[in-house]
C-alpha positions as CSV (number, residue, x, y, z in Angstrom):
1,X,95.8,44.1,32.2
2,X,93.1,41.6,31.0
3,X,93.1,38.1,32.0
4,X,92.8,36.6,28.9
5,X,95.5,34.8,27.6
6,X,97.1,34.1,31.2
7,X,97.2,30.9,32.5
8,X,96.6,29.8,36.8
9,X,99.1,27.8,37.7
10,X,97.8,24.0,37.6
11,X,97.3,23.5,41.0
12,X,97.7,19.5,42.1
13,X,94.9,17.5,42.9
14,X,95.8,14.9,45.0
15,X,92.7,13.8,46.5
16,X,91.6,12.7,43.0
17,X,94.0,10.4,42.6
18,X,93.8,9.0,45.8
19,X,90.3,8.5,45.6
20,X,90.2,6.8,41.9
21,X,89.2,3.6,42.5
22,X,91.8,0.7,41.2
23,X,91.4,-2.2,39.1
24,X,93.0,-5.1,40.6
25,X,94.9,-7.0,37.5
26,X,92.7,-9.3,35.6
27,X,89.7,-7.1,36.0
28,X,88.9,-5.6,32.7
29,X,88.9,-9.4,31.6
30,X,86.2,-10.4,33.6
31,X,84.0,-7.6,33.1
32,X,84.2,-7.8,29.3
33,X,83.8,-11.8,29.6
34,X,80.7,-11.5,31.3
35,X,79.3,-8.7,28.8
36,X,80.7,-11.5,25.6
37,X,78.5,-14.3,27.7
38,X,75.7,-11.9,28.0
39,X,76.0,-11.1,24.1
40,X,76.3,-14.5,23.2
41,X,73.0,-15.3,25.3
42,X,71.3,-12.5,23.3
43,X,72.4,-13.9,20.0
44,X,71.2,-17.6,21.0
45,X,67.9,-16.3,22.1
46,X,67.4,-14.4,18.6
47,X,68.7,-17.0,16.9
48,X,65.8,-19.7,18.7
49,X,63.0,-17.0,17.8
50,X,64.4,-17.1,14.1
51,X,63.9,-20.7,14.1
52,X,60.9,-20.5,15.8
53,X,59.4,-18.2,13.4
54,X,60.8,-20.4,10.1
55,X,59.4,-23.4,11.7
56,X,55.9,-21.2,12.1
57,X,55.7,-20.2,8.4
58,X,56.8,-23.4,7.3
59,X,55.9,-24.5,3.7
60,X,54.0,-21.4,2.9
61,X,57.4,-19.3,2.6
62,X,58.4,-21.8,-0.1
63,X,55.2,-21.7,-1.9
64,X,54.8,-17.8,-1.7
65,X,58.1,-17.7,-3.6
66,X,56.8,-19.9,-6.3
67,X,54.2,-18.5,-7.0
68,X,55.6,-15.2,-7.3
69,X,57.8,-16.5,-9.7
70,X,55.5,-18.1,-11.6
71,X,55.9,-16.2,-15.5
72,X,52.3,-14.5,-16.5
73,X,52.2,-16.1,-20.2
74,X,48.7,-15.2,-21.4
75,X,45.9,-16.8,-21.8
76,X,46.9,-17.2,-25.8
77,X,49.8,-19.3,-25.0
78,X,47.9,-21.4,-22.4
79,X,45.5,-21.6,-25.8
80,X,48.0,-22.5,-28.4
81,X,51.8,-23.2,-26.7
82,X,51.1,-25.1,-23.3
83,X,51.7,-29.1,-23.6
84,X,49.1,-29.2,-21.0
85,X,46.0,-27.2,-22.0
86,X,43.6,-30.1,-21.8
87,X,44.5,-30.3,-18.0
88,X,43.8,-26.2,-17.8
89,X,40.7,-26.2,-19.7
90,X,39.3,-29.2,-17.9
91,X,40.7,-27.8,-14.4
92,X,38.7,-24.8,-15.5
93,X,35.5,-26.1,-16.6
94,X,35.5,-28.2,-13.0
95,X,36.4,-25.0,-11.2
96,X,33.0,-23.2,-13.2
97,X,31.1,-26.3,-12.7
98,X,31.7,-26.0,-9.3
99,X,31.0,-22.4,-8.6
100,X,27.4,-23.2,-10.9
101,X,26.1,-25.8,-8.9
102,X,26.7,-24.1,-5.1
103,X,25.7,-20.6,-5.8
104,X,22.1,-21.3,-6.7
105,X,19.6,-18.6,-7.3
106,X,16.8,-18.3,-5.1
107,X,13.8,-19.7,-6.6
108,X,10.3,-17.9,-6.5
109,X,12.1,-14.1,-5.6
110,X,14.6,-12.1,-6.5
111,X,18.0,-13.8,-6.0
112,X,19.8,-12.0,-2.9
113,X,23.4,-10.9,-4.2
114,X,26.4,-13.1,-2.7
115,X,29.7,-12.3,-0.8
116,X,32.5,-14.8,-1.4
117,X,35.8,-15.2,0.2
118,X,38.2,-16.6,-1.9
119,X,40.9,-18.1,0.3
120,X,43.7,-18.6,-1.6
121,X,42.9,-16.8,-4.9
122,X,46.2,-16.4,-6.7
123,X,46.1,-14.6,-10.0
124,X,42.4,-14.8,-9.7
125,X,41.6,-16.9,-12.2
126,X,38.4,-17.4,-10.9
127,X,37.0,-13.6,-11.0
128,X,35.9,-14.3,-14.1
129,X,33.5,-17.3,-13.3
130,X,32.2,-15.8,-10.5
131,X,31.0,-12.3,-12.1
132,X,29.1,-15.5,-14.6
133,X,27.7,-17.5,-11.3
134,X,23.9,-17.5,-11.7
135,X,23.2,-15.5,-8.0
136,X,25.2,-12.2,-8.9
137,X,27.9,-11.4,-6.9
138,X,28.1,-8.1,-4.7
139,X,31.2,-8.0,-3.1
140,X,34.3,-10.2,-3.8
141,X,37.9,-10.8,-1.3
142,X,40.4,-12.4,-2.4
143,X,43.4,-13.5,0.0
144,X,46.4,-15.4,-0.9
145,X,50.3,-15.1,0.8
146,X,52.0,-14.3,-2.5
147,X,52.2,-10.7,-3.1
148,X,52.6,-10.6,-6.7
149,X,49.6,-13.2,-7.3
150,X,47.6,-10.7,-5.4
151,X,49.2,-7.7,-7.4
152,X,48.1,-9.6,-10.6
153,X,44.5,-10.4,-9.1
154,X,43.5,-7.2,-8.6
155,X,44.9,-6.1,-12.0
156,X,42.8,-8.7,-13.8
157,X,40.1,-7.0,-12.0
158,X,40.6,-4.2,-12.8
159,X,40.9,-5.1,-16.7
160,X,37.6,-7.4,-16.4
161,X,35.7,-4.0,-14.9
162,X,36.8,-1.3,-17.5
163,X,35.7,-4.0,-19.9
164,X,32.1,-3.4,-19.1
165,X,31.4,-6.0,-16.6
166,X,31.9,-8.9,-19.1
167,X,33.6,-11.8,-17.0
168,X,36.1,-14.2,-18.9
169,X,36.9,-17.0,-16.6
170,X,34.3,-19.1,-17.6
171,X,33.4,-17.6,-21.0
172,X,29.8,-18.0,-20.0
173,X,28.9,-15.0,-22.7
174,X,26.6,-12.3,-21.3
175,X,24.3,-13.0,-18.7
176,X,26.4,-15.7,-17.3
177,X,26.2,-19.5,-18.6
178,X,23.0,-19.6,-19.8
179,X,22.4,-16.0,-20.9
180,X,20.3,-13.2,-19.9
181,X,20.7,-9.4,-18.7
182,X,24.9,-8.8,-18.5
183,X,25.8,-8.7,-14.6
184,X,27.0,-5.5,-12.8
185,X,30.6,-6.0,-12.1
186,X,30.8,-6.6,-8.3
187,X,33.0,-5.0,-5.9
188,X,36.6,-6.7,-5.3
189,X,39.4,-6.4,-2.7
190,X,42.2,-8.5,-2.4
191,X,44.4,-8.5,0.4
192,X,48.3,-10.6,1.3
193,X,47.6,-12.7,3.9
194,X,47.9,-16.4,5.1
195,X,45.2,-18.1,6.2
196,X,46.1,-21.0,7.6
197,X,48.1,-19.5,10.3
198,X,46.2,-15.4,11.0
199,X,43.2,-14.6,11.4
200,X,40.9,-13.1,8.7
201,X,39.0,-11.1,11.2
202,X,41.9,-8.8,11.5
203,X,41.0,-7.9,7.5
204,X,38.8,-4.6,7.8
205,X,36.4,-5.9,5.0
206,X,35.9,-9.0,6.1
207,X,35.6,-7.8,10.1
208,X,33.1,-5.5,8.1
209,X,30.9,-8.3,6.5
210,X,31.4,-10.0,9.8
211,X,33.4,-12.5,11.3
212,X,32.7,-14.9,14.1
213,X,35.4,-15.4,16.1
214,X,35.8,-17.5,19.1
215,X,33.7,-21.0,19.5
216,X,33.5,-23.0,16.9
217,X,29.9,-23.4,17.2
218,X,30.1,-19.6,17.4
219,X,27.2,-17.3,15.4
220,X,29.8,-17.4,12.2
221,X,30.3,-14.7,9.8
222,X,28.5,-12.5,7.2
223,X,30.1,-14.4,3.8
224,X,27.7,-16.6,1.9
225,X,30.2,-18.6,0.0
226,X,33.8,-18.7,1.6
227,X,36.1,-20.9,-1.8
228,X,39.5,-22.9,-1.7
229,X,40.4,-23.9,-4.8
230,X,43.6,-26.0,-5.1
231,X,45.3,-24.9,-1.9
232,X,43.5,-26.5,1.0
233,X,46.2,-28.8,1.1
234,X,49.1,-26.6,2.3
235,X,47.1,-26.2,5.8
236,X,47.4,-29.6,6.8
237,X,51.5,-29.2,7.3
238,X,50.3,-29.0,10.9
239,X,47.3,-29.5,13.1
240,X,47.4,-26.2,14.0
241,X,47.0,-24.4,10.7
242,X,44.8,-27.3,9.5
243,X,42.1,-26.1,12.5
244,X,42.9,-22.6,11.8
245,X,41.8,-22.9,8.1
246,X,38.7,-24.0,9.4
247,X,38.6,-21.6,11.8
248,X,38.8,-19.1,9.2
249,X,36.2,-21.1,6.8
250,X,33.8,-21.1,9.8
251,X,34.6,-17.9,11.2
252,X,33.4,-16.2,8.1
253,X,30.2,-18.1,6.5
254,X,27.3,-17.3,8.0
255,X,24.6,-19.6,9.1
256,X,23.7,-21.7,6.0
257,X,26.7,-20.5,3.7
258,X,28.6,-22.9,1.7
259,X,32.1,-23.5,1.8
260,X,33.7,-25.3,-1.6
261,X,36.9,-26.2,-3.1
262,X,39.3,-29.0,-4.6
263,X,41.7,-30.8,-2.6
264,X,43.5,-33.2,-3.3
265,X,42.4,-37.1,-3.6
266,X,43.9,-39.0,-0.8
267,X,42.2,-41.9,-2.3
268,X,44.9,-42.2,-5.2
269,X,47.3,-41.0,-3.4
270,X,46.9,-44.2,-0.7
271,X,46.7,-46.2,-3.7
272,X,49.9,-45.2,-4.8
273,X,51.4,-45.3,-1.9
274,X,50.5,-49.0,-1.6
275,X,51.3,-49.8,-4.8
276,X,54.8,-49.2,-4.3
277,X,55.1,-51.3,-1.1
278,X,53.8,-54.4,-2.9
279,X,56.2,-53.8,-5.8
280,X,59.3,-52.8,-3.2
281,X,57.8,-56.5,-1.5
282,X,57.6,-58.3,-4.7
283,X,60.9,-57.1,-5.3
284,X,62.9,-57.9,-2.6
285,X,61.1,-61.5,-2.4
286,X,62.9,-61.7,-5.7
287,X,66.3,-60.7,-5.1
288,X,66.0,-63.1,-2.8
289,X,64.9,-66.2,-4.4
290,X,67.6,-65.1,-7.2
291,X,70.1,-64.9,-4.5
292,X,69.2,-68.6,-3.3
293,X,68.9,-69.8,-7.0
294,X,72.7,-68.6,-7.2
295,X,73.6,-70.6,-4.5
296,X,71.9,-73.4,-5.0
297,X,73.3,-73.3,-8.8
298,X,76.4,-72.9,-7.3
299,X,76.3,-76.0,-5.1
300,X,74.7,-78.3,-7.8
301,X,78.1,-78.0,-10.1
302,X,80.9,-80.3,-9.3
303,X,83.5,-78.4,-10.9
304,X,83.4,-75.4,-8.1
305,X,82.3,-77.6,-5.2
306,X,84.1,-80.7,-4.6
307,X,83.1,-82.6,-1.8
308,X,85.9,-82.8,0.8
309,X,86.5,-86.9,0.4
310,X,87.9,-85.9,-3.0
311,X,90.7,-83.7,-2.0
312,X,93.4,-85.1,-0.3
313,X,95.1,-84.2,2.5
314,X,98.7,-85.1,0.7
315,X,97.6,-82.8,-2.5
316,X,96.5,-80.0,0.0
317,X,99.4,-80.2,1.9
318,X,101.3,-79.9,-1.3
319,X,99.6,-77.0,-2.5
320,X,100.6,-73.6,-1.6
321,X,98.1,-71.1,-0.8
322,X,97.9,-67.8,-3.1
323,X,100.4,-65.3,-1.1
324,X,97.7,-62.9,0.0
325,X,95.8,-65.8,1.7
326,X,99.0,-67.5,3.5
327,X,98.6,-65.5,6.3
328,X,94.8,-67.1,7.0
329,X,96.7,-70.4,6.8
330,X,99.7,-70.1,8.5
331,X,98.2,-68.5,11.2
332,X,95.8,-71.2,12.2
333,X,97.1,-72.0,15.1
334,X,98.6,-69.1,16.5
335,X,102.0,-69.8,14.7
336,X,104.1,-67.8,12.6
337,X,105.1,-68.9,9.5
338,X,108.9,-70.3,10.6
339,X,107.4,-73.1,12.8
340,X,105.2,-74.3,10.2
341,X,107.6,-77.7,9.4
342,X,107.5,-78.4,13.6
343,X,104.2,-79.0,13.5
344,X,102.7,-82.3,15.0
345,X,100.8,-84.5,12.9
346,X,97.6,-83.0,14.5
347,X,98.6,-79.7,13.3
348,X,98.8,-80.6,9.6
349,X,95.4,-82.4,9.7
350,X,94.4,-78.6,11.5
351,X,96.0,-77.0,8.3
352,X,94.1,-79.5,6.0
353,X,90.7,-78.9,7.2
354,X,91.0,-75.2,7.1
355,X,92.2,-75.5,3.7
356,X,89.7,-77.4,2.8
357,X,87.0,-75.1,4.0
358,X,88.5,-72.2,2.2
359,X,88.4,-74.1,-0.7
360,X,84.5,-74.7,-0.9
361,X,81.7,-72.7,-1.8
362,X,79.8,-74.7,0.4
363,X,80.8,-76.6,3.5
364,X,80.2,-79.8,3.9
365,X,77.3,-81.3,6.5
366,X,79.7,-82.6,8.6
367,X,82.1,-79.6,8.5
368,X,82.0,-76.8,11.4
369,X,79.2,-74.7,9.8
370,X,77.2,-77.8,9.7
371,X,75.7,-76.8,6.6
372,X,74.1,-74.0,7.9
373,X,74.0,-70.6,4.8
374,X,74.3,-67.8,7.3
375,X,77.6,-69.3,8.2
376,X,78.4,-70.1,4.7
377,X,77.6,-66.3,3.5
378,X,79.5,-65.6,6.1
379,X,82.3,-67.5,4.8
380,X,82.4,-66.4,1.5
381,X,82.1,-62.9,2.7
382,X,85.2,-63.9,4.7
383,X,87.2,-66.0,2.2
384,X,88.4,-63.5,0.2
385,X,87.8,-62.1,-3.4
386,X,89.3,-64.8,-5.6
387,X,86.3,-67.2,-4.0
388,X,84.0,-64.8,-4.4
389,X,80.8,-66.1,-6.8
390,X,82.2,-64.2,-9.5
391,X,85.0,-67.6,-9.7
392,X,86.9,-64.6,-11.7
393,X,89.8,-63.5,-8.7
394,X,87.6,-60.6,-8.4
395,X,85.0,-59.3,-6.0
396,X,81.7,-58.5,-7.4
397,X,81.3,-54.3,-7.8
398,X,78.5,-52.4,-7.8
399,X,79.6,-51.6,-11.9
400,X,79.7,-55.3,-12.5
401,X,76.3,-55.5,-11.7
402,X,75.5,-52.0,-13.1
403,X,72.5,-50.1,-11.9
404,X,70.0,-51.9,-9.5
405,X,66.3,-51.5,-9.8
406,X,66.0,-51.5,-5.9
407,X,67.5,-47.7,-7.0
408,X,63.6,-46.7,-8.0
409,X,61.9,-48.3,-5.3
410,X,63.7,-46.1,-2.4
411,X,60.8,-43.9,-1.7
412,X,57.3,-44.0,-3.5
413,X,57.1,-41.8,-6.6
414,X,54.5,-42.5,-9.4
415,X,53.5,-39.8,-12.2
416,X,53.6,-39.8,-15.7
417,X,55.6,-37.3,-18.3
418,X,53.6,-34.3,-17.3
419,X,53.0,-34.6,-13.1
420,X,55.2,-36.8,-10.7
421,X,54.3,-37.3,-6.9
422,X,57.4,-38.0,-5.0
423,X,57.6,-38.8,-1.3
424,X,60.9,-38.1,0.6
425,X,60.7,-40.8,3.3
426,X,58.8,-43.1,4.5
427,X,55.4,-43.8,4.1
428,X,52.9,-46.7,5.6
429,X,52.4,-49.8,4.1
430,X,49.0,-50.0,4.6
431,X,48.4,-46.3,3.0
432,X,46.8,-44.9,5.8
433,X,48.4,-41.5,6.9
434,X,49.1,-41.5,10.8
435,X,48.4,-39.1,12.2
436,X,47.1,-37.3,9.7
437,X,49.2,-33.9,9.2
438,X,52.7,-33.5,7.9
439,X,53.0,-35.9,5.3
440,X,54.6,-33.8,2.4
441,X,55.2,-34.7,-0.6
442,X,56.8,-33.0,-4.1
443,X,54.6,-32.0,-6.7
444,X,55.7,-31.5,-10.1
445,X,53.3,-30.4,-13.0
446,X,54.4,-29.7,-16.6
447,X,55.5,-26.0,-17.1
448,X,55.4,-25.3,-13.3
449,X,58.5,-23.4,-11.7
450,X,59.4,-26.1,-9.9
451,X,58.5,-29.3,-7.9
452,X,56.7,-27.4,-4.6
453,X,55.6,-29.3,-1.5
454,X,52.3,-30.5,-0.9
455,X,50.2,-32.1,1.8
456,X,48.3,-35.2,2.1
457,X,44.8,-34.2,3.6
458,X,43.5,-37.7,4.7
459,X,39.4,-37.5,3.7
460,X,38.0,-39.4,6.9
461,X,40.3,-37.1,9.1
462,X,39.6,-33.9,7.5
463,X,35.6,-34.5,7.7
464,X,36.1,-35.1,11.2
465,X,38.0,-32.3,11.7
466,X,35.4,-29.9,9.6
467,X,32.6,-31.3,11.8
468,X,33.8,-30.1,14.9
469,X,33.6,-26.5,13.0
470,X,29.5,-27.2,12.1
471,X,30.4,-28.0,8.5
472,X,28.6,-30.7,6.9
473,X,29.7,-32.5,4.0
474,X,27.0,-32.7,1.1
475,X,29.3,-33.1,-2.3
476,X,32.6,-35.0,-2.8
477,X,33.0,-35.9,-6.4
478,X,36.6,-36.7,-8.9
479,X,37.3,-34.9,-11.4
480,X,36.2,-38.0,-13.4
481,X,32.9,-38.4,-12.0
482,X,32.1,-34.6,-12.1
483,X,32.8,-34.9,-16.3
484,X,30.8,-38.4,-16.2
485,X,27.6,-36.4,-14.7
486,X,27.7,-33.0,-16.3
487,X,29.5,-33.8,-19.7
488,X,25.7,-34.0,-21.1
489,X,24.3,-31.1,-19.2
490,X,22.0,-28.5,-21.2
491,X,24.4,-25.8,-19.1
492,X,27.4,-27.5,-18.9
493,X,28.3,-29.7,-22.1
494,X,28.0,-26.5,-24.4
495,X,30.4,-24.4,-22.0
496,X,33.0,-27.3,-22.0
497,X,33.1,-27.2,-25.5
498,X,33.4,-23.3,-25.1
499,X,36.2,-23.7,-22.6
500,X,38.0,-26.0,-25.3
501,X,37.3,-29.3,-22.7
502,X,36.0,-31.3,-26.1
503,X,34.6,-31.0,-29.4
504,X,32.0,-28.8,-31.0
505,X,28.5,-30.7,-31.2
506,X,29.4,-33.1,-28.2
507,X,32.7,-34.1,-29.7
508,X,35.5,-35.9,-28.6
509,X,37.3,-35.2,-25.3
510,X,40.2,-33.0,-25.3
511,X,42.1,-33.7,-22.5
512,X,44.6,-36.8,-23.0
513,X,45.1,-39.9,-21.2
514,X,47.8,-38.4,-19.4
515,X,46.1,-35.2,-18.5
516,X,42.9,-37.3,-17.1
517,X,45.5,-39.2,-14.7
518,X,47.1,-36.1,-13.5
519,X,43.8,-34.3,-13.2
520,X,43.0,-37.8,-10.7
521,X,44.7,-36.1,-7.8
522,X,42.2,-34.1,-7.3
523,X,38.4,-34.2,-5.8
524,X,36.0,-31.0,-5.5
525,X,34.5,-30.7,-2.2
526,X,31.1,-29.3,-1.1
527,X,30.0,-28.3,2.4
């Protein structure tokens, strides 16, 4: 007979339960309360990294995502459509001035082609007036934290090489800005990163070219011109990414290179800043004198402020207090109202006083207050609303006195209809930033996303700082001053009339009153 299908008798197993070990009552509990507490550790710990980290990336998270949301509108719009293409021409014509002037050619040989690093290159909108520098360019990297702006970069590059080499940035024509043999198209890459807080010399190109890493007064890099156009600012959130920018600048020049860019003025921005104290000062002076004109107005009539020999005690006696103020006066002495009639002749004279104290604006020299307006404003605050200045039965509102102008001198903010600089808090009197990272402000520019924060990068400080990296100031011109100098250059007056910056045949400027004020924030920097 087979064996399948039959079944051995179970046979008991005592010794197994015997041997299972018991849980005493409660004990689950505390085993799965100490795995929550160990959870909840967990969960704290991640959640202080995660902070961590957001505090780490700090403003260049925001300003990634507005630039990647910045709309591509072509350069006819920015032509035709913007409200602000004198302030992008101009910006532009700066920008090519710049690049001119500090990449030189080599006089008396054969001009050595240059490697730039463009920190912070967004779109690159300056491919174009590098491929017209007068040195040619061989290789060009672009880095930037937005990923789109970088996606767009190197598919402007790739446009400006299929079409033959001819760059359009600066609309120098062929040869660059003052003509000559057409320029091979250099070599580009372009890579996401931020600069302020990595560094470059994990990039294989720019490890490649070479990068100096360690001291600052190391043997630097292999780049001859490293450029930061417009974005130096967002490294001095913190001293840390403010020295690791310029670790990054010094890291990659090479002995001799050039390091260039616009930043913005902390000149005008200090004056700004102290304009609004004096006029928040010059305010508040005169709310104040106002507020003492009001009470001295109010103390020179007779009709509001009797003096207190002119009020009898028989006619105050006899006059009854409104019923919402009976309660200050019947109360002066600790009495209800019942025992008012058994009071003492000392009483009443108690009860006149009062009332007659409650009856003036003012209190009399000889009265408690002693004439002293502290104690008076005190008063009034105390009396009641039917006393109040108003001499209406009615408190004074904030929509009786409708909107204040102390409302526009909370925190300094200047601009005009196309830029505003706003500060959120506080900022010193004197204009000087202390210490000299982390004081953001809001930005806004005319057909911008949105207002993004910026940086105030306090000149002295930041030369200091750059010295300690071996980099020596040599330019440091406005925007203004750069136009006043090269307006009537043989190179650079005919290109800003190419670029649309004025008028054919030296004419007019282009760029309006209000363009020239917001194009004041900025300076262009040389090193």
């Amino acid at each position: 007979m087979s064996s399948q299908g039959t079944k051995r008798p179970r046979e008991e197993d005592n010794t197994t339960e015997t041997s299972r070990p018991r849980k005493r009552p409660g004990g689950a509990a505390r085993v799965s309360k100490a795995d929550s507490e160990a959870v909840l550790q967990r969960q704290q710990q991640r959640a202080e990294e995660d902070r961590h980290a957001a505090a780490t990336r700090g403003v260049e998270e925001v300003v990634r995502q507005h630039y990647n949301a910045v709309p591509q509108r072509g350069r006819e719009w920015r032509k035709t459509d913007s409200r602000i293409k004198g302030l992008r021409s101009f910006n532009n014509w700066i920008k090519s001035t710049i690049i001119h002037k500090f990449s030189p050619s080599e006089s008396g040989r054969e001009p050595l082609p240059l490697r730039v690093l463009d920190i912070g290159c967004g779109k690159g909108g300056d491919l174009g007036k590098w491929q017209q520098a007068p040195q040619p360019v061989e290789l060009y990297v672009g880095v930037d934290p937005a990923e789109v702006s970088i996606d767009q970069a190197r598919e402007r590059f790739l446009q400006m090489r299929s079409g033959g080499g001819r760059g359009r940035g600066g609309r120098g024509g062929r040869g660059g800005y003052q003509g000559g043999r057409p320029q091979r198209t250099f070599d580009a890459e372009f890579f996401a990163e931020d600069a302020f807080t990595y560094s470059l010399g994990d990039i294989p190109i720019i490890r490649e070219v070479g990068y100096g890493a360690g001291s600052r007064w190391g043997p630097g890099g292999g780049f001859d011109v490293v450029s930061m156009m417009f974005c130096m600012h967002y490294a001095f959130e913190t001293e840390a990414k403010a020295k690791g920018m310029l670790a990054n600048v010094a890291g990659s020049l090479k002995k001799g290179g050039r390091f260039l860019g616009v930043a913005p003025n902390s000149d005008v921005i200090r004056s700004g800043v102290e304009t609004f104290h004096e006029r928040r000062a010059k305010a508040a002076a005169s709310s104040l004198k106002m507020e003492r004109k009001g009470i001295l107005d109010e103390k020179s009539n007779p009709a509001t402020h009797p003096m207190p020999s002119r009020v009898p005690a028989s006619v105050v006696q006899e006059t009854q207090a409104p019923s919402w103020k009976r309660k200050a006066v019947d109360e002066v002495d600790g009495e209800p109202p019942s025992k008012k009639v058994e009071r003492s002749d000392e009483s009443s004279s108690k009860i006149e006083t009062a009332a007659a104290i409650n009856t003036l604006t003012e209190p009399p020299l000889d009265s408690p207050l002693g004439g002293n307006f502290e104690a008076e404003k005190q008063t009034l605050k105390d009396r009641g609303p039917d006393l109040s200045p108003n001499g209406d039965g009615h408190a004074k509102s904030d929509a009786d006195s409708g909107p204040s102008k102390d409302d526009d001198l909370k925190v300094a903010e200047w601009g005009n209809s196309i830029y505003r600089v706003r500060f959120p808090g506080d900022t010193p009197k004197d204009g000087i930033f202390r210490p000299p990272y982390g004081w953001k402000y809001s930005f806004f520019l005319e057909e911008a996303v949105e207002e993004i924060p910026e940086y105030v990068v306090p000149w002295e400080a930041f030369r200091a700082i750059a010295e300690d990296y071996n980099l020596e100031l040599q330019y440091r011109k406005t925007f203004a001053e750069v136009w006043s100098e090269e307006k009537d250059s043989p190179v650079f007056g005919p290109l800003s009339e190419r670029m649309g910056v004025r008028g054919r045949d030296a004419g007019p400027l282009l760029v309006s009153d209000e363009e020239m004020e917001a194009a004041s924030m900025e300076l262009c920097l040389g090193e």
